[in-house]
FIKOLZA-1660 file (N, C-alpha, C; in steps of 0.1 Angstrom, whole numbers, plus 5000, padded with zeros to 4 digits):
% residues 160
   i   px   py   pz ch aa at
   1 4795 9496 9556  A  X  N
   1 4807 9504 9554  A  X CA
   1 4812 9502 9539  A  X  C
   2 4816 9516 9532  A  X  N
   2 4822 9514 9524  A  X CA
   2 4836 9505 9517  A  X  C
   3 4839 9499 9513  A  X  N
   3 4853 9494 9508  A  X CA
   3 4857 9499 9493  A  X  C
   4 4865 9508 9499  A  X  N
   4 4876 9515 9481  A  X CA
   4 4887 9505 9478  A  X  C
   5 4891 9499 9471  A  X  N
   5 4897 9495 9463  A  X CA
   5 4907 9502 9457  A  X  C
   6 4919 9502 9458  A  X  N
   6 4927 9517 9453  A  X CA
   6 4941 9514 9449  A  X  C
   7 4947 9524 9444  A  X  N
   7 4962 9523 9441  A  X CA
   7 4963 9533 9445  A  X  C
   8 4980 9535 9450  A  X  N
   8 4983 9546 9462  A  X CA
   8 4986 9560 9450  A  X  C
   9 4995 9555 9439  A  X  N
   9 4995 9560 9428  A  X CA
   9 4988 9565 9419  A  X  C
  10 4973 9562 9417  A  X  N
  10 4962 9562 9404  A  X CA
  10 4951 9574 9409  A  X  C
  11 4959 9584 9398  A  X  N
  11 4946 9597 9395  A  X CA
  11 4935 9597 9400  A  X  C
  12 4931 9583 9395  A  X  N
  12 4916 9583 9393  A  X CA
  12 4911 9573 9406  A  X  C
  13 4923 9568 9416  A  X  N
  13 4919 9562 9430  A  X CA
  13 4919 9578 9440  A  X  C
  14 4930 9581 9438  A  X  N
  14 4932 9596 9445  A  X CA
  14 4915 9604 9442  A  X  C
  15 4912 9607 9434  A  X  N
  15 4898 9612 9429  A  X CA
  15 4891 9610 9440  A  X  C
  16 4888 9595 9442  A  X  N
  16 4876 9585 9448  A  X CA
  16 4882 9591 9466  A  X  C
  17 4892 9589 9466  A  X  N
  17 4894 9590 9481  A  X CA
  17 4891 9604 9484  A  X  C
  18 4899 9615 9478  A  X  N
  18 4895 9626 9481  A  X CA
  18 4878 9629 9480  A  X  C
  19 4874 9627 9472  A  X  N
  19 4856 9627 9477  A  X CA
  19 4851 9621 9488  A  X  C
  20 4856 9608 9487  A  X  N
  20 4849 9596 9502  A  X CA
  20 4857 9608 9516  A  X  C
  21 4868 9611 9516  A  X  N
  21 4872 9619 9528  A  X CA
  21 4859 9631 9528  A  X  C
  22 4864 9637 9521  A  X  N
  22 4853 9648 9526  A  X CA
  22 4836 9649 9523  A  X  C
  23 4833 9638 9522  A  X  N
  23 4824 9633 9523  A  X CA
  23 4820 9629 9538  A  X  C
  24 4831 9620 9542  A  X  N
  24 4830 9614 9555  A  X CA
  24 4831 9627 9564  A  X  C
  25 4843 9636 9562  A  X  N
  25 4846 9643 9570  A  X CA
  25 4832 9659 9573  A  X  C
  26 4821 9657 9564  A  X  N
  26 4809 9665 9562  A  X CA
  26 4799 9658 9569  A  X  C
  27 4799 9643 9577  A  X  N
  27 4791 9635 9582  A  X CA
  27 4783 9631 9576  A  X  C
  28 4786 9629 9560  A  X  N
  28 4769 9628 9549  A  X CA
  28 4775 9616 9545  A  X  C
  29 4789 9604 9548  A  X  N
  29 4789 9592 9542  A  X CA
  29 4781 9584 9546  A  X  C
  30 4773 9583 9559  A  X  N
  30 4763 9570 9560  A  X CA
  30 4773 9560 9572  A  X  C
  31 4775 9549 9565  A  X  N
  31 4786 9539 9575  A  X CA
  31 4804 9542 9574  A  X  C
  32 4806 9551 9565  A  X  N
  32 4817 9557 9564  A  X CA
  32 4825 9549 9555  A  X  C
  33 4840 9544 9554  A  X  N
  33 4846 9539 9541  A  X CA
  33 4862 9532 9547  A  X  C
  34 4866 9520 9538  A  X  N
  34 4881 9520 9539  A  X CA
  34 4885 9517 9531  A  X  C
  35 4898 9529 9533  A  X  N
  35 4904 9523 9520  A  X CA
  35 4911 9512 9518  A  X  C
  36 4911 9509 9512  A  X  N
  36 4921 9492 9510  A  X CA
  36 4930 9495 9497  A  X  C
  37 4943 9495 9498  A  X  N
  37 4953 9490 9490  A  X CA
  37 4954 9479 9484  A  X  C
  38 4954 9476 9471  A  X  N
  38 4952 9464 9464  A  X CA
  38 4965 9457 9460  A  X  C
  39 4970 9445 9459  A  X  N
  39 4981 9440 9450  A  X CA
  39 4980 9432 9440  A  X  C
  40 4985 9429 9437  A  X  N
  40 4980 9423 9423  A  X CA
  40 4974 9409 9424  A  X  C
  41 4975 9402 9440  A  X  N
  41 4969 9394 9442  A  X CA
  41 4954 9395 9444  A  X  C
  42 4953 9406 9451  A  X  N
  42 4940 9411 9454  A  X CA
  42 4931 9414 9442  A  X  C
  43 4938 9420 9431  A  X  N
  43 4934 9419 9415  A  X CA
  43 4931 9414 9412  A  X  C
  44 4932 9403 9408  A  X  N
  44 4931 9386 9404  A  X CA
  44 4923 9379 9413  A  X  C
  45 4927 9378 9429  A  X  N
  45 4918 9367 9433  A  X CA
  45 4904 9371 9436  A  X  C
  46 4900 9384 9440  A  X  N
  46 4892 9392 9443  A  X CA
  46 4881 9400 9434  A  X  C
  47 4889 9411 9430  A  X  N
  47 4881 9423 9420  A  X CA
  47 4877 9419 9408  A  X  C
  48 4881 9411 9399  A  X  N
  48 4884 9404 9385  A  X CA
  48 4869 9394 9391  A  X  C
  49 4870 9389 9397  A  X  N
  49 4856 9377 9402  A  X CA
  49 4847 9382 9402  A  X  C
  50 4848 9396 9413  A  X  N
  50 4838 9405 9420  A  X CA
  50 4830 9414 9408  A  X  C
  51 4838 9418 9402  A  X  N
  51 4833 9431 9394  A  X CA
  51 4835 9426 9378  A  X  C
  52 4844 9417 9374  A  X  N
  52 4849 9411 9359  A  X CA
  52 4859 9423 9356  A  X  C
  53 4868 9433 9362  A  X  N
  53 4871 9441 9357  A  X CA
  53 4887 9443 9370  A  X  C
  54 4902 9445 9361  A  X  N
  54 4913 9447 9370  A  X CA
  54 4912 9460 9371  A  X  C
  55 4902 9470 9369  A  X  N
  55 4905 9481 9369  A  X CA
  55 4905 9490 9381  A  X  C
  56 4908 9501 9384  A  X  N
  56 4907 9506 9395  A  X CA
  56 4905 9522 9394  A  X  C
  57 4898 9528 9405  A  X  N
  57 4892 9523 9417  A  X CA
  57 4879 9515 9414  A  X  C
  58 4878 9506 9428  A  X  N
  58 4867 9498 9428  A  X CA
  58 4859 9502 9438  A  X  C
  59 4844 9500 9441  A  X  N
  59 4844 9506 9456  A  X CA
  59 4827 9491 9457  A  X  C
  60 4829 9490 9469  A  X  N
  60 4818 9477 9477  A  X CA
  60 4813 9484 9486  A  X  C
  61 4802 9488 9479  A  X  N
  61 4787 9494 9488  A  X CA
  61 4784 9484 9499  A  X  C
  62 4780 9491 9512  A  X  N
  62 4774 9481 9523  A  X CA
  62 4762 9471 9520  A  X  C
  63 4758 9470 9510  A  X  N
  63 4746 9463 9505  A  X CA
  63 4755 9454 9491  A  X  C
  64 4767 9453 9492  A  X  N
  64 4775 9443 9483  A  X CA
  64 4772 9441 9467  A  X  C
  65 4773 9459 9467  A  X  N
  65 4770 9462 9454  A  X CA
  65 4785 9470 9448  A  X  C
  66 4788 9464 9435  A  X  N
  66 4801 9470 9430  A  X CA
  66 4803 9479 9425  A  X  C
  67 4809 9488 9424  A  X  N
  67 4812 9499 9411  A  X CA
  67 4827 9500 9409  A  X  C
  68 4825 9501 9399  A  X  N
  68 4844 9506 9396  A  X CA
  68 4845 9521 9381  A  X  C
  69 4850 9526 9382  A  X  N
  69 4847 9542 9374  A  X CA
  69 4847 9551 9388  A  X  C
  70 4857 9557 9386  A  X  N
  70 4855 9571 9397  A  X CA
  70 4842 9581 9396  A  X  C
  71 4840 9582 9385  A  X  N
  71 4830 9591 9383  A  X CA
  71 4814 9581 9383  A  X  C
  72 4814 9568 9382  A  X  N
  72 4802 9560 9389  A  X CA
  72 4804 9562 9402  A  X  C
  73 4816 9559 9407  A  X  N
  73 4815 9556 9422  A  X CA
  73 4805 9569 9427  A  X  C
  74 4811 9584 9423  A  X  N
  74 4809 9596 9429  A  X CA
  74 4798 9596 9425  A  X  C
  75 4788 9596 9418  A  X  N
  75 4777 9598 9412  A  X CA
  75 4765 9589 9419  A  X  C
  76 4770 9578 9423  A  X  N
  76 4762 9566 9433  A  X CA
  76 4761 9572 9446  A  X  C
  77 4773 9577 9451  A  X  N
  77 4774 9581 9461  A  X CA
  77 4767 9600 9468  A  X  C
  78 4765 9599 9452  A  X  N
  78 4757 9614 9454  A  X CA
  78 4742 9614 9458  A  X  C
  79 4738 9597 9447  A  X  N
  79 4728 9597 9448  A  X CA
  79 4723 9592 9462  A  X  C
  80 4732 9584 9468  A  X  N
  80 4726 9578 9485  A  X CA
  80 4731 9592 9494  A  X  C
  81 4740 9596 9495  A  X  N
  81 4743 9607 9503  A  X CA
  81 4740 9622 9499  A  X  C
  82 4729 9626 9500  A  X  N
  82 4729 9639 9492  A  X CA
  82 4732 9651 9504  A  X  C
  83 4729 9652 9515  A  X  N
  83 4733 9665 9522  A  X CA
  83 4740 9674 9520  A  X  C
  84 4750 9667 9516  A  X  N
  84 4762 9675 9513  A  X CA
  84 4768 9678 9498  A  X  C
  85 4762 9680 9487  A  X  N
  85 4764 9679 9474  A  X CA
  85 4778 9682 9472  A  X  C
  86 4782 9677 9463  A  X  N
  86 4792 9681 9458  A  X CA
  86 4788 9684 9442  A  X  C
  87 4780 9673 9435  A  X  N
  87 4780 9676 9420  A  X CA
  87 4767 9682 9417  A  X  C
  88 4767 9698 9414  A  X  N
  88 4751 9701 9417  A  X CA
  88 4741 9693 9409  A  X  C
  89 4727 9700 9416  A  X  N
  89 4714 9691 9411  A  X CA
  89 4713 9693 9400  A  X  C
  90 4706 9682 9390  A  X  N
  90 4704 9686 9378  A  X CA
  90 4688 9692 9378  A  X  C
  91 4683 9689 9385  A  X  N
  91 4671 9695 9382  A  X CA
  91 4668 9713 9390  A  X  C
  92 4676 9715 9395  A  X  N
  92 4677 9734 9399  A  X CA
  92 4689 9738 9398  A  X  C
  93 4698 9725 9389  A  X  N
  93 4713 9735 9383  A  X CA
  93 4721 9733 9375  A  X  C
  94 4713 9730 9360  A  X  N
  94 4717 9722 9352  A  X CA
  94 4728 9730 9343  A  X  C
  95 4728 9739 9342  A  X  N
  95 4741 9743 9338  A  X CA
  95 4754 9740 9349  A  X  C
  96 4752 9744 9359  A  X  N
  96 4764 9741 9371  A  X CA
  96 4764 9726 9368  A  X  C
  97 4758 9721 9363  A  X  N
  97 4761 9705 9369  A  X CA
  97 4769 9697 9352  A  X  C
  98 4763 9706 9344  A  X  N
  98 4770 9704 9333  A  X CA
  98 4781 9711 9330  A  X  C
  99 4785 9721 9333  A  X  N
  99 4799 9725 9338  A  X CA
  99 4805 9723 9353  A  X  C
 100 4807 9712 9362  A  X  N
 100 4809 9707 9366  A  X CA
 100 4816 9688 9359  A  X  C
 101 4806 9687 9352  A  X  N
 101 4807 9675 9343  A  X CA
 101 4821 9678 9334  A  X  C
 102 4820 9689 9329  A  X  N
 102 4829 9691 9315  A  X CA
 102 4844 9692 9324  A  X  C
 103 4843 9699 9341  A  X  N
 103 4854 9704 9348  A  X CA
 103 4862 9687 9350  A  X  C
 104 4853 9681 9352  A  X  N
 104 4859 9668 9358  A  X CA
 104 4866 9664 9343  A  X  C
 105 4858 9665 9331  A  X  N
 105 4865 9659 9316  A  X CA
 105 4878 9662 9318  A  X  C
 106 4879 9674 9320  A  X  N
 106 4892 9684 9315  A  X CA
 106 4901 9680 9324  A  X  C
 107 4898 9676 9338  A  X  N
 107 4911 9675 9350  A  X CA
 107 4913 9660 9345  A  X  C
 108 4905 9654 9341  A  X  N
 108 4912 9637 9341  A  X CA
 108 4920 9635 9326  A  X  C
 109 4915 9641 9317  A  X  N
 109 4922 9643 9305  A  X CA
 109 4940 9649 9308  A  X  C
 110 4934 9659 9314  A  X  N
 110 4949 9665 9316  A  X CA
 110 4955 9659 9328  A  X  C
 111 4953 9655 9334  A  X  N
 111 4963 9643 9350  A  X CA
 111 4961 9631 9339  A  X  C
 112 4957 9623 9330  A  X  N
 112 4958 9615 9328  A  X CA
 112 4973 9619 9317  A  X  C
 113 4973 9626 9308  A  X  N
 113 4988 9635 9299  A  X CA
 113 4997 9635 9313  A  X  C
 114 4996 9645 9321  A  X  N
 114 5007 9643 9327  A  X CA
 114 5009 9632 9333  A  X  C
 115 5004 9621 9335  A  X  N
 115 5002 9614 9349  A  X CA
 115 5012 9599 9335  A  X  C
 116 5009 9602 9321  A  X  N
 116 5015 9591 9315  A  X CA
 116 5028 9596 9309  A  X  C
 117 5031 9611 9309  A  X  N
 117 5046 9615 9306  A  X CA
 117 5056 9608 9320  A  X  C
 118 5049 9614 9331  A  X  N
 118 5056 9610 9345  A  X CA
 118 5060 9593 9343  A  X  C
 119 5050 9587 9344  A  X  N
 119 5048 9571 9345  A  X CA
 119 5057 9564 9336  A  X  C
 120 5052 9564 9324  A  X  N
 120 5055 9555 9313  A  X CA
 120 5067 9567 9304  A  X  C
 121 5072 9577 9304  A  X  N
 121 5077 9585 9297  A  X CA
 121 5074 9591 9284  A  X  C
 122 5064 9591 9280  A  X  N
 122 5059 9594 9269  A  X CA
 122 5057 9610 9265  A  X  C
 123 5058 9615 9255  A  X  N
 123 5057 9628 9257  A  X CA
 123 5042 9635 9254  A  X  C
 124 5043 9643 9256  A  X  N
 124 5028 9649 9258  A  X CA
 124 5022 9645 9239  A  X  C
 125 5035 9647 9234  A  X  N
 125 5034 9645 9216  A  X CA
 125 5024 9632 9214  A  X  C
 126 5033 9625 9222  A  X  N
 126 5033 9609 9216  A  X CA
 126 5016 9605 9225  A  X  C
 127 5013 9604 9237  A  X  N
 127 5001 9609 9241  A  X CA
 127 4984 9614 9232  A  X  C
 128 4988 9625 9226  A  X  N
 128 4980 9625 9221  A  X CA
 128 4974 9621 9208  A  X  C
 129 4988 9617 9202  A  X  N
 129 4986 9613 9185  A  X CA
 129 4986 9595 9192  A  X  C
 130 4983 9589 9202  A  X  N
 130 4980 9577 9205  A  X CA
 130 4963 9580 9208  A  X  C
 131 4961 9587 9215  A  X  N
 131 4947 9588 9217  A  X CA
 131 4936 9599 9209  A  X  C
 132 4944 9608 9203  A  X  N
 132 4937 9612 9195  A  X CA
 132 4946 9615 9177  A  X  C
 133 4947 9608 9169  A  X  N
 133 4954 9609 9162  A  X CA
 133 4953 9617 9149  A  X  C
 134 4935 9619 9148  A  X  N
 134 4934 9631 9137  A  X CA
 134 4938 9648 9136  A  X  C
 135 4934 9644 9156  A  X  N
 135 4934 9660 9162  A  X CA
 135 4952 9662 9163  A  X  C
 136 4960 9654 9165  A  X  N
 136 4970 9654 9166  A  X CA
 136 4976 9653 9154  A  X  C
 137 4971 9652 9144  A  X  N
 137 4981 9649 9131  A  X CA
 137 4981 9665 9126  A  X  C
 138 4965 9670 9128  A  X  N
 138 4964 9688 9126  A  X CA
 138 4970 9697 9132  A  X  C
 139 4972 9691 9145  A  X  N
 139 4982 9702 9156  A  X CA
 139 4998 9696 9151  A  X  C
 140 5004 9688 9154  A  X  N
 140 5014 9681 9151  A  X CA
 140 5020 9695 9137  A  X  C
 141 5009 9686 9127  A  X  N
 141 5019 9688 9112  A  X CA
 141 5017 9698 9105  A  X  C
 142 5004 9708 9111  A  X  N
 142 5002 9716 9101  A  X CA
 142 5010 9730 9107  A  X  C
 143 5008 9732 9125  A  X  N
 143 5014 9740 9135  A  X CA
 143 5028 9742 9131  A  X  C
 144 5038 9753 9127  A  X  N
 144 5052 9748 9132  A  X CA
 144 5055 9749 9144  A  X  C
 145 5049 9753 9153  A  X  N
 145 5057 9752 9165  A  X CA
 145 5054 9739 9170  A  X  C
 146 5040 9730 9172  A  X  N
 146 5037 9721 9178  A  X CA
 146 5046 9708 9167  A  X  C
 147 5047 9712 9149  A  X  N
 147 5056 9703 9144  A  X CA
 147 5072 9702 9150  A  X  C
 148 5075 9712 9153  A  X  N
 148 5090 9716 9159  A  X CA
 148 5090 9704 9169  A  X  C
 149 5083 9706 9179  A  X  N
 149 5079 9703 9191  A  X CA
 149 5078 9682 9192  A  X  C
 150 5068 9681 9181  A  X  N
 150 5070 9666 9179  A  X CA
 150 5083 9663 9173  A  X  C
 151 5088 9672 9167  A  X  N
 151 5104 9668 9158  A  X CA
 151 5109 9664 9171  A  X  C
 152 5109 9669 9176  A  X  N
 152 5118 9672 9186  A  X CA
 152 5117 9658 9200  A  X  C
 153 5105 9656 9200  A  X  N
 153 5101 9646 9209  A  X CA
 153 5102 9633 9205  A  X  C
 154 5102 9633 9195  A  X  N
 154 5106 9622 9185  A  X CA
 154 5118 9617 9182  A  X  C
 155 5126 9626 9183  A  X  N
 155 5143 9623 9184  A  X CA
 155 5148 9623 9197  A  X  C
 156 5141 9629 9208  A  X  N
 156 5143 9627 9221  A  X CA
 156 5150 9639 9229  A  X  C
 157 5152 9651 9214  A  X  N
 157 5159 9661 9224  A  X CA
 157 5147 9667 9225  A  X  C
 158 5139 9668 9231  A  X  N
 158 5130 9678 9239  A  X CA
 158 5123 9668 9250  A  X  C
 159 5127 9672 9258  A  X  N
 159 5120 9669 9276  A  X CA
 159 5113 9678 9282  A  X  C
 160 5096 9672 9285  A  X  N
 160 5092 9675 9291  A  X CA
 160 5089 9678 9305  A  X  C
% end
């Protein structure tokens, strides 16, 4: 049986679960899966040992092998469960599988923006001139509306 590792909270645990359900729920998971809720003890005394990593999700294959990365997990699990694909083949559908790949970039990029305005309150501004700071200095400063926009987020009257 599978063991997920999760936060009830985290994009990228939500990801892992929604796959392992309908996976399980398609009969193609094998020994099937649980989820497990983690705390921060479980962090520390457990995952951090197990894997070297507090990161999450984690998942423990029935054969007591680790992964942590959503998109490892789903990709391990494509490869032992295939009946039911979800991420097409690359060898009869490599374009679908490469736009598939780019679909998943774009949804975790963007839940990961909203998911840290919600969280930590940051603004979509401040976001991406932290993670991307060249692309954001050219949208930002050269744009007036996106410069407006950072003015504005920056002094705090604009809420997103």
């Amino acid at each position: 049986m599978y063991q997920l590792f999760s936060a009830e909270n985290s994009i990228f645990s939500g990801k892992v679960r929604a796959y392992l359900r309908f996976k399980h729920d398609q009969g193609d998971l094998g020994p099937g899966y649980e989820d497990i809720l983690v705390t921060p003890e479980l962090i520390e005394g457990l995952l951090v040992g197990r894997s070297g990593s507090p990161a999450l999700p984690q998942l423990e294959t029935h054969d007591g092998v680790w992964l942590q990365d959503s998109s490892e997990i789903i990709d391990h699990c494509e490869r032992v469960h295939s009946r039911v694909a979800v991420v097409p083949d690359a060898a009869t559908r490599p374009r679908q599988r490469l736009a598939a790949y780019l679909i998943e970039l774009l949804a975790a990029f963007t839940d990961f923006v909203y998911q840290s305005d919600a969280a930590i309150h940051y603004s979509i501004a401040s976001v991406c001139a932290l993670f991307y700071p060249a692309a954001s200095a050219l949208f930002l400063y050269c744009l007036p509306a996106f410069r407006t926009a950072a003015e504005e987020a920056a002094t705090g009257t604009w809420d997103i």
